[in-house]
matplotlib code that plots the C-alpha trace (Angstrom):
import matplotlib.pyplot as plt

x = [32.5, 32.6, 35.9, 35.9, 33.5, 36.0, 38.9, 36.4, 35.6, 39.0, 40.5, 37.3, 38.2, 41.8, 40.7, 38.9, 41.5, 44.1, 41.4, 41.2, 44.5, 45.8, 43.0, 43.4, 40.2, 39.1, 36.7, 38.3, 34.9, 35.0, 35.5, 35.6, 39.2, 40.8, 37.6, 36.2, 33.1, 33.6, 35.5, 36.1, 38.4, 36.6, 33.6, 30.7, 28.5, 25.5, 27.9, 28.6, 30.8, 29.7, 30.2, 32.0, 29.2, 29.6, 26.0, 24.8, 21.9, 20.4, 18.9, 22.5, 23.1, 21.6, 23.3, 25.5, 26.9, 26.5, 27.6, 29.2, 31.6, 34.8, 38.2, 41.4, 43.2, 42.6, 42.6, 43.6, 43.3, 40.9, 38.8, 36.5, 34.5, 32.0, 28.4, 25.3, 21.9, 19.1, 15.9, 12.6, 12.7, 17.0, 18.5, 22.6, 25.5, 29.0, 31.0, 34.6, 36.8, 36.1, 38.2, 37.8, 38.4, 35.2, 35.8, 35.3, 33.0, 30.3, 29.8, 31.0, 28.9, 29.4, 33.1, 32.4, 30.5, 28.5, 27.0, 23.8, 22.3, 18.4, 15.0, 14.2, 10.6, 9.8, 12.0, 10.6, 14.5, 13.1, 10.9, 13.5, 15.5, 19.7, 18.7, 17.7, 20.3, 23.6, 22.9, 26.0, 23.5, 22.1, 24.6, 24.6, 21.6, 22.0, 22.3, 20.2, 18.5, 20.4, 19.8, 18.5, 15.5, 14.9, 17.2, 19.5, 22.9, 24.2, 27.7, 29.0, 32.0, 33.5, 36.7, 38.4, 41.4, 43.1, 39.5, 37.8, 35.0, 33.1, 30.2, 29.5, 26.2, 26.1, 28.3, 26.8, 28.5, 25.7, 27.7, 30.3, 31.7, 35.0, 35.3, 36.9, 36.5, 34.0, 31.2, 31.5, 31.8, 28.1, 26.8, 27.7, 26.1, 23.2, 22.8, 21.5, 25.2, 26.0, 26.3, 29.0, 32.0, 34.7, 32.1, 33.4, 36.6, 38.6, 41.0, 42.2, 40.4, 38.9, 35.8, 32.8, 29.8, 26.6, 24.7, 21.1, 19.6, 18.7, 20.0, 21.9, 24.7, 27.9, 30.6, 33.5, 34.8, 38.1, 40.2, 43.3, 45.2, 45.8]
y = [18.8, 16.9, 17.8, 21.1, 21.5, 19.9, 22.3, 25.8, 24.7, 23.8, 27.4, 28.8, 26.7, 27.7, 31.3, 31.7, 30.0, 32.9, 35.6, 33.9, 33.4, 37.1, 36.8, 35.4, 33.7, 36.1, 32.6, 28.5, 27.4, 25.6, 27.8, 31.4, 32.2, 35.3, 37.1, 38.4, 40.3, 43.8, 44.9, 41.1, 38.7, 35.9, 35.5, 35.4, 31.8, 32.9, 33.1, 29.5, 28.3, 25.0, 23.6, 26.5, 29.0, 31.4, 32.2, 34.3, 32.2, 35.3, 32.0, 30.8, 34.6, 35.0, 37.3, 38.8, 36.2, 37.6, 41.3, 42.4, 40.0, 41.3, 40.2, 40.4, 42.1, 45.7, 46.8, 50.2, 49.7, 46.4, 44.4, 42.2, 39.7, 37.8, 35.3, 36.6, 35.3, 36.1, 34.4, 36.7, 39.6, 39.5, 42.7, 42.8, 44.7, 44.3, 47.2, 48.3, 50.6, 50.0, 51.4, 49.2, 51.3, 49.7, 52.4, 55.1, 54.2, 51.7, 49.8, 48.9, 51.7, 54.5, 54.7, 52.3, 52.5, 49.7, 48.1, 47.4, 43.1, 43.2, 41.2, 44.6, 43.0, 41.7, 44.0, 47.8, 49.3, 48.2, 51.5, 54.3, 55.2, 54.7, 51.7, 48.8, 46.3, 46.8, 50.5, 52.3, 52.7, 55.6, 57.7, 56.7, 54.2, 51.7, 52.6, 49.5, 46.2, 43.3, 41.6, 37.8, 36.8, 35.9, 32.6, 32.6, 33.5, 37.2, 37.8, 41.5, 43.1, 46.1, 48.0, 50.8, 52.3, 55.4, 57.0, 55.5, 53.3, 51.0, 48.2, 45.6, 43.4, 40.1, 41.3, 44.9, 48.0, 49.9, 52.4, 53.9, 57.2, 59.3, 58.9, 61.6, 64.5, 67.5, 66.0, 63.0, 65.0, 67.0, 63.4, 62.8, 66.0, 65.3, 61.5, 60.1, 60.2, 63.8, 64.6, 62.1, 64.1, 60.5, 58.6, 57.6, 59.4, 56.4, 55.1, 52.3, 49.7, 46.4, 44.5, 43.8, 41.2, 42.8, 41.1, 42.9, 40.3, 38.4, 34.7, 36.0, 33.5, 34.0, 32.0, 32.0, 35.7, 36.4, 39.6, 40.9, 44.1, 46.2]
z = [-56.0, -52.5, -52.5, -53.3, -50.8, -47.9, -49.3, -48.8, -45.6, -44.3, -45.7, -43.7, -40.4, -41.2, -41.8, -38.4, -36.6, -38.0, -37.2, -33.2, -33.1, -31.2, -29.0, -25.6, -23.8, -20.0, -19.7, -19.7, -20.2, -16.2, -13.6, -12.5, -12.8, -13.7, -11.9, -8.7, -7.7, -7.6, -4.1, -3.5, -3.3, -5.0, -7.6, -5.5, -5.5, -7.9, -10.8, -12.7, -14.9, -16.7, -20.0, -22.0, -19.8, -17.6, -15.7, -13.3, -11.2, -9.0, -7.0, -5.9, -5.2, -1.9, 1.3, -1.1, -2.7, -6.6, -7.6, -11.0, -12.1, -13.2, -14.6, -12.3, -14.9, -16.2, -20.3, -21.8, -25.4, -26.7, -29.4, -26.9, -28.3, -26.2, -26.8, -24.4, -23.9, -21.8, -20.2, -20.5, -18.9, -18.0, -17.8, -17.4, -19.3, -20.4, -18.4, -19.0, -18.2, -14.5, -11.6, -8.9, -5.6, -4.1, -1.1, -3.6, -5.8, -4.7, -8.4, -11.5, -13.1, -11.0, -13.6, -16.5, -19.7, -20.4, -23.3, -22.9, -22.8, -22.3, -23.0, -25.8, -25.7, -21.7, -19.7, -18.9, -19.7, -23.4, -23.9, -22.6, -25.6, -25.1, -22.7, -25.4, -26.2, -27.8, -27.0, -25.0, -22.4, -21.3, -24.0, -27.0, -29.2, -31.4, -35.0, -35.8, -33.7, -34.8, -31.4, -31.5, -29.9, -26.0, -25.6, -28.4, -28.6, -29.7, -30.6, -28.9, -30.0, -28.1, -30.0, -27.9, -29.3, -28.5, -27.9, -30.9, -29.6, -31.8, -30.2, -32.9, -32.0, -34.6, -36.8, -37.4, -36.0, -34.0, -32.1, -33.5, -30.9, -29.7, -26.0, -23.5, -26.1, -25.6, -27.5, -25.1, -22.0, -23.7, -23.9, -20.3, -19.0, -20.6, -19.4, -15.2, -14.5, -15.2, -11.4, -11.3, -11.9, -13.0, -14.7, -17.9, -17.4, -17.0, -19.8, -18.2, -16.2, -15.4, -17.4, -15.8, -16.5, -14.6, -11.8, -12.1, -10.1, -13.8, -15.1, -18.2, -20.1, -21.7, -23.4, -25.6, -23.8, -25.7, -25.6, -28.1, -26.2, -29.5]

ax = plt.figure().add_subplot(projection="3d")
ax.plot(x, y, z, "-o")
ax.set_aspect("equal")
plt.show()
């Protein structure tokens, strides 16, 4: 039996070593490289990278030093797969598709789309409908809450192919939506950013982890280009 046992779990270590194995880690669990604040040069000093986590500490953040973390390269068509946690209260976003002409367009948001990360229960966002977490925020909500409790870790999936967009929050697919077509462009109109005219128009761009001034945590950040 013991040794069955050993043989199902090797084929399951072997298994998820084959399912990792087209993905290529954004994080190397020590340091900030391969991102930059938004508009900068560098990553700013309140976010952290220690022991397989990255962290935003909005006490190390002061005169500037924090903003929207974001990767130096930029992704068209992508399966990213991340862990997040929050503290009570935390408020922050994953954020892609971002075009990064700081002189133009003043944040991440102001072109990205963003998957909601949020404290449901502790944070005011938790009562406006489209703004809870794993929601495509301010767009589209979550089919279901699969989110984890304050302090433990969730698993976030985003899937954009060709258009087709597809959020996966602990292994359940909560949003599942066609980007760039009319219905999206209705959804738009309809949302606080219908008055900016390339929101969400962008098919190309970099990824962004959100500075809203909240300690948030993330690890194990890997991305496949499909």
């Amino acid at each position: 039996m013991k040794k069955k046992l050993a043989v199902l779990l090797s084929l399951i270590c072997i298994g998820t070593i084959e399912a990792q194995k087209d993905f290529k880690a954004l994080f190397d669990g020590k340091s900030t490289a391969g991102w930059h604040s938004y508009g900068k040069t560098a990553a700013g000093s309140g976010w952290k990278a220690q022991d397989g986590i990255l962290y935003f500490d909005p006490q190390a953040a002061v005169n500037g030093q924090g903003g929207d973390l974001v990767t130096d390269a930029e992704f068209q068509n992508f399966h990213l797969k991340l862990d997040w946690k929050t503290e009570k209260g935390s408020n922050s976003g994953i954020i892609f598709y971002v075009n990064e002409d700081a002189q133009k367009y003043q944040n991440t948001y102001s072109t990205g789309l963003e998957m909601q990360i949020l404290d449901n229960e502790k944070h005011p966002d938790g009562k406006i409908k489209k703004h809870r977490a794993g929601d495509l925020y301010d767009l589209i909500q979550s089919r279901s809450e699969p989110v984890r409790e304050t302090g433990k870790w969730n698993t976030a999936e985003i899937i954009s192919k060709n258009g087709n967009l597809t959020f996966i929050l602990n292994g359940v697919i909560v949003v599942e939506t066609v980007l760039w077509d009319a219905a999206f462009q209705k959804r738009i109109a309809d949302s606080k950013f219908a008055g900016w005219p390339e929101f969400g128009t962008f098919k190309k761009g970099r990824i962004a982890l959100q500075d809203h001034g909240d300690k948030v945590y993330f690890r194990n950040i890997l991305i496949k280009e499909l």
